[in-house]
DSSP file (Angstrom, degrees, kcal/mol; ACC not computed):
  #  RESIDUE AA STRUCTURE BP1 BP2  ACC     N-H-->O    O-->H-N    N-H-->O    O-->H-N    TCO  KAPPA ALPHA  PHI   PSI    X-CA   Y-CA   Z-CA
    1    1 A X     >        0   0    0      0, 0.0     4,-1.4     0, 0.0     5,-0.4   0.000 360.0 360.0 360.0 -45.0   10.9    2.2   -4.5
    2    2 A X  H >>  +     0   0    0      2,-0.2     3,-1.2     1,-0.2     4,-1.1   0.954 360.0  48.1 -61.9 -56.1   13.1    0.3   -1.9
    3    3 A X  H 3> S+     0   0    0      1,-0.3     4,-4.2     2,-0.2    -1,-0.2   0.907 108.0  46.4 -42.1 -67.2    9.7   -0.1    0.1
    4    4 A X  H 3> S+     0   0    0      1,-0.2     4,-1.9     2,-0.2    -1,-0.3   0.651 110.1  57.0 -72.2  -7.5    7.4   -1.2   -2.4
    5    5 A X  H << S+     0   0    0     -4,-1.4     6,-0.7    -3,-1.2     4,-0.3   0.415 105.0  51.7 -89.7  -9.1   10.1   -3.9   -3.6
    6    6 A X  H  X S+     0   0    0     -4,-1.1     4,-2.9    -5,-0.4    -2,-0.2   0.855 112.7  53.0 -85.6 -50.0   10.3   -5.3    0.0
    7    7 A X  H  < S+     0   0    0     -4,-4.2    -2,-0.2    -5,-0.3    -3,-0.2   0.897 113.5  34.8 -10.2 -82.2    6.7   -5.4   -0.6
    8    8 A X  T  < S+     0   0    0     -4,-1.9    -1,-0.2     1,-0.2    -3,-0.2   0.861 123.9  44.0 -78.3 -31.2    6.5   -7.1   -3.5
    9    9 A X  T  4 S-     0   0    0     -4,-0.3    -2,-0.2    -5,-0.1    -1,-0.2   0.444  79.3-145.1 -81.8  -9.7    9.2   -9.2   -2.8
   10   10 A X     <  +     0   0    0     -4,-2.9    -3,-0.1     1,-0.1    -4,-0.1   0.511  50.3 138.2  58.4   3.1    9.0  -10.3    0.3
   11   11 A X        -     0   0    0     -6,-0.7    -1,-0.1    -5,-0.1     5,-0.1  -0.373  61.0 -96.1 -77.3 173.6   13.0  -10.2    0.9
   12   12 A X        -     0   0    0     -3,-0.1     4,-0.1     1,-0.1    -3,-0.0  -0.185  33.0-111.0 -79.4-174.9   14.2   -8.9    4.3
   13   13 A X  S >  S+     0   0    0      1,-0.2     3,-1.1     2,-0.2    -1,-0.1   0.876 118.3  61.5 -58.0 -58.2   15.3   -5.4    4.6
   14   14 A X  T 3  S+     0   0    0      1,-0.3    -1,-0.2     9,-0.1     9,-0.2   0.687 101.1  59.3 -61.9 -46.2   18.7   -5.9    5.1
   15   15 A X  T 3  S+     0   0    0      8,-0.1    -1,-0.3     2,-0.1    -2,-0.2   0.476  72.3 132.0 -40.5 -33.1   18.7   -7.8    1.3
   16   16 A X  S <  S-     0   0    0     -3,-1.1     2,-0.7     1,-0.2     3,-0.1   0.504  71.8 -96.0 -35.4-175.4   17.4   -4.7   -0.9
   17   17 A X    >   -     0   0    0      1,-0.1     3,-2.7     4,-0.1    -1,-0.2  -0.905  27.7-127.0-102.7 113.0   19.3   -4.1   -3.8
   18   18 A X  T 3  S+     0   0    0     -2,-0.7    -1,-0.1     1,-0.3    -2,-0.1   0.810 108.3  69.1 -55.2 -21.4   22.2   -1.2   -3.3
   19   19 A X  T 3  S+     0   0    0     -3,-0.1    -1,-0.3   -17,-0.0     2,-0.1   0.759  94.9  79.0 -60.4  -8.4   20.9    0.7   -6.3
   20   20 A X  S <  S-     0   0    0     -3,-2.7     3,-0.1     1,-0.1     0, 0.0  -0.492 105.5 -76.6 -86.1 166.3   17.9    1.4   -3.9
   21   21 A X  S    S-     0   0    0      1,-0.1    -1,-0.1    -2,-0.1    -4,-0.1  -0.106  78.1 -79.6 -57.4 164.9   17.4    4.1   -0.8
   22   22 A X     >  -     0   0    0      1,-0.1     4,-1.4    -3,-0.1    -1,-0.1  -0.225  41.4-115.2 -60.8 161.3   19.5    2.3    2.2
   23   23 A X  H  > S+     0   0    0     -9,-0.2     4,-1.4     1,-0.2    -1,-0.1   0.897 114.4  49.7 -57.1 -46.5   17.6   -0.6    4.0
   24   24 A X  H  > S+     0   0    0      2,-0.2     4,-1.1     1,-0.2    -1,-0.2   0.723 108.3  52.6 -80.2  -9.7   17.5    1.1    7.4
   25   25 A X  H  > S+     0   0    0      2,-0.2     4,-3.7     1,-0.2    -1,-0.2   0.971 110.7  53.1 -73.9 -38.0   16.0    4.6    5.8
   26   26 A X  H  X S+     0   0    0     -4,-1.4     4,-1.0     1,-0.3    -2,-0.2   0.607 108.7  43.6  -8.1 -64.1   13.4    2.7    4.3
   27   27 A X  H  X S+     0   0    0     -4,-1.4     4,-1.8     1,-0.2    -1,-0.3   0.676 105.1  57.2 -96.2 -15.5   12.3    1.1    6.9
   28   28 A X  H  X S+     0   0    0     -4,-1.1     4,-3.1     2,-0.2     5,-0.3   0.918 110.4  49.6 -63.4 -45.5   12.2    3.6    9.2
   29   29 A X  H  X S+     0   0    0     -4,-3.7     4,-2.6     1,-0.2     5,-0.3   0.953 110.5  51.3 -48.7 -43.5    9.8    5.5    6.7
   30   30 A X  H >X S+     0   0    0     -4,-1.0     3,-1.9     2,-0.2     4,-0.6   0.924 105.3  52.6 -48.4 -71.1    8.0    2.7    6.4
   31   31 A X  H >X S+     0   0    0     -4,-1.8     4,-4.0     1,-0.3     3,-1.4   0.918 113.0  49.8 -38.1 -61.9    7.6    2.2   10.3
   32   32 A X  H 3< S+     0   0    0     -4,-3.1    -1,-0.3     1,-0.3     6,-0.2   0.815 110.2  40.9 -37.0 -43.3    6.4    5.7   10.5
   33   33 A X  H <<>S+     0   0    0     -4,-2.6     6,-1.2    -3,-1.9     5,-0.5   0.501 109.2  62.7 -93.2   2.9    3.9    5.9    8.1
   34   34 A X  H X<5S+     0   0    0     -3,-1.4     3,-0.5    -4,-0.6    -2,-0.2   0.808 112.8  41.5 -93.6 -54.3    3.0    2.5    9.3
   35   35 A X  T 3<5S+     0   0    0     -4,-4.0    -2,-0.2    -5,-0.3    -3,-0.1   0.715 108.0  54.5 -63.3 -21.1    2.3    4.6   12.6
   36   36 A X  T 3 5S-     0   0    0     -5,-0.2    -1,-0.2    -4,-0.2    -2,-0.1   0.482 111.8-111.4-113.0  -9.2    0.9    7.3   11.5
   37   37 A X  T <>5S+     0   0    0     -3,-0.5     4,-1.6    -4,-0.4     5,-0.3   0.622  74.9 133.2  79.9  16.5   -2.0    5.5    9.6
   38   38 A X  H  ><S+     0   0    0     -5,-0.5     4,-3.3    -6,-0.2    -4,-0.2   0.991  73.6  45.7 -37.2 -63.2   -0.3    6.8    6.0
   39   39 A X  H  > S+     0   0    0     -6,-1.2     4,-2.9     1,-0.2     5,-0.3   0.953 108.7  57.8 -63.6 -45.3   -0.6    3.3    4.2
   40   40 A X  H  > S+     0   0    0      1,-0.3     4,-1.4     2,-0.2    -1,-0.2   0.935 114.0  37.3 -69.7 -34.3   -4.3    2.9    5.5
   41   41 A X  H  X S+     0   0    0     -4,-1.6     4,-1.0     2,-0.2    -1,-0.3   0.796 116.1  53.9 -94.7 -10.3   -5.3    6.2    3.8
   42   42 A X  H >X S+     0   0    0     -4,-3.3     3,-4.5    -5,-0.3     4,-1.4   0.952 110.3  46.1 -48.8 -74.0   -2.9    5.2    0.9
   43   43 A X  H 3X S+     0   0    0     -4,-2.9     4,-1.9     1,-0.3    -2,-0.2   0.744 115.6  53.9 -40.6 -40.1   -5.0    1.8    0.8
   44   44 A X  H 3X S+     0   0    0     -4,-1.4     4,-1.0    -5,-0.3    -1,-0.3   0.683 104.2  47.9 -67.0 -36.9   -8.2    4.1    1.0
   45   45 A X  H << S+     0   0    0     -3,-4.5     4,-0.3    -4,-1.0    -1,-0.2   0.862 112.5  51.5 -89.1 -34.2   -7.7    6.2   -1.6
   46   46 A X  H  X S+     0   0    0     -4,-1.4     4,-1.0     2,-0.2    -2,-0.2   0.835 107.4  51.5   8.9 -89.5   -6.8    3.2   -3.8
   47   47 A X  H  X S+     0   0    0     -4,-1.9     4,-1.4     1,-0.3    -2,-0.2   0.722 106.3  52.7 -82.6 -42.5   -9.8    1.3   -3.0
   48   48 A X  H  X S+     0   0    0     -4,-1.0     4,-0.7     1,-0.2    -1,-0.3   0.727 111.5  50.8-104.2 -10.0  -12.3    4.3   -3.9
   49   49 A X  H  > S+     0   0    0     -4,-0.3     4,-1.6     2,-0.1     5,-0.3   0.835 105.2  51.7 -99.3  -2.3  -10.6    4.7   -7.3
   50   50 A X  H  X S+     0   0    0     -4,-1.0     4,-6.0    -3,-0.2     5,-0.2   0.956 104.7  53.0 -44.2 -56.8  -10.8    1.7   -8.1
   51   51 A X  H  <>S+     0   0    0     -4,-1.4     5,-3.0     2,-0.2    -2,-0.1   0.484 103.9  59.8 -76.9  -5.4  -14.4    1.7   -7.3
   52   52 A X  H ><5S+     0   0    0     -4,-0.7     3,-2.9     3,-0.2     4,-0.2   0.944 107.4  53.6 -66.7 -70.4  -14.9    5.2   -9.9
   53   53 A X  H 3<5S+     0   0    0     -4,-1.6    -2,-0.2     1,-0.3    -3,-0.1   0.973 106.7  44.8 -28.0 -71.1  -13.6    2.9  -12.5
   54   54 A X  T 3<5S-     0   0    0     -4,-6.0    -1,-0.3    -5,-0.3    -3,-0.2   0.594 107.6-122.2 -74.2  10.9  -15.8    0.5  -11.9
   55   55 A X  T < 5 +     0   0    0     -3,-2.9     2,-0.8     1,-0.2    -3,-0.2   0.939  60.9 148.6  79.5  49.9  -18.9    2.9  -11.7
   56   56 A X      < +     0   0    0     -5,-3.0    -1,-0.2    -4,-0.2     5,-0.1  -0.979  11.3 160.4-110.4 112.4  -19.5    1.3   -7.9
   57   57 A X        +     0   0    0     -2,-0.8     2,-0.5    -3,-0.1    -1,-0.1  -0.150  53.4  66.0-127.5  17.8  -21.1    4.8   -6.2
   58   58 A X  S    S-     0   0    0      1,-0.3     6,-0.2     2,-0.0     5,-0.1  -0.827 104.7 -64.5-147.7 137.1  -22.7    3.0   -3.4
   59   59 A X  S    S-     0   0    0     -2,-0.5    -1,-0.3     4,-0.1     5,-0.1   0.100  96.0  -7.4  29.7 176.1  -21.7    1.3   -0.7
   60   60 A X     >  -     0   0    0      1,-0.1     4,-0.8    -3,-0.1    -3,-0.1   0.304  56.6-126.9 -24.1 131.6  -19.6   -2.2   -1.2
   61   61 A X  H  > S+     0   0    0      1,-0.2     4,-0.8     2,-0.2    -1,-0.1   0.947 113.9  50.3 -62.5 -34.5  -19.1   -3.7   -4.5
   62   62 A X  H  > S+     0   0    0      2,-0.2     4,-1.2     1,-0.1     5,-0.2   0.940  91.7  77.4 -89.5  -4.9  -20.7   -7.3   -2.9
   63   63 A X  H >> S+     0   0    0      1,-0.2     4,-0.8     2,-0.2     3,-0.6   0.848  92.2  56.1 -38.5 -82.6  -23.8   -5.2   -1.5
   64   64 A X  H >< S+     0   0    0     -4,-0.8     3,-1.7     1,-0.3    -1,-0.2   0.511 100.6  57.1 -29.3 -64.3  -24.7   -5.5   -5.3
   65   65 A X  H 3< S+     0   0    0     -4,-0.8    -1,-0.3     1,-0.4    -2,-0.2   0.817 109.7  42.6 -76.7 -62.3  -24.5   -9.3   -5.1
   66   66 A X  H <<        0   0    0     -4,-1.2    -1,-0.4    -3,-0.6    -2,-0.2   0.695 360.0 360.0 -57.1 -25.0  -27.0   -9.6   -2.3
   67   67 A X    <<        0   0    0     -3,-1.7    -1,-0.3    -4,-0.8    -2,-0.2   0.389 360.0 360.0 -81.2 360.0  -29.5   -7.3   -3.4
């Protein structure tokens, strides 16, 4: 939670809210998975259910627009 509210929120680390995990574990997770290419297969995994919803089974959603 502490993560995705830095996120969204754009406030520094140090700022989180004390009801939240501490600043500095946080961000160390963060750094890690940052490193380790977590978030990129987060983002991945995302992005291709999105694209089940939206019935998209080939290639890019704007490939449709050009063809």
């Amino acid at each position: 939670d502490t993560i995705l509210y830095v996120l969204r929120t754009g406030c520094a680390w140090r700022l989180v809210p004390h009801d939240l995990t501490p600043w500095d574990v946080a961000y160390r997770w963060f750094r890690c998975w940052s490193a380790d290419g977590t978030w990129d297969r987060v983002h991945d995994q995302l992005r291709d259910a999105v694209r089940v919803v939206e019935g998209v089974t080939h290639g890019l959603p704007w490939a449709r627009l050009i063809t």
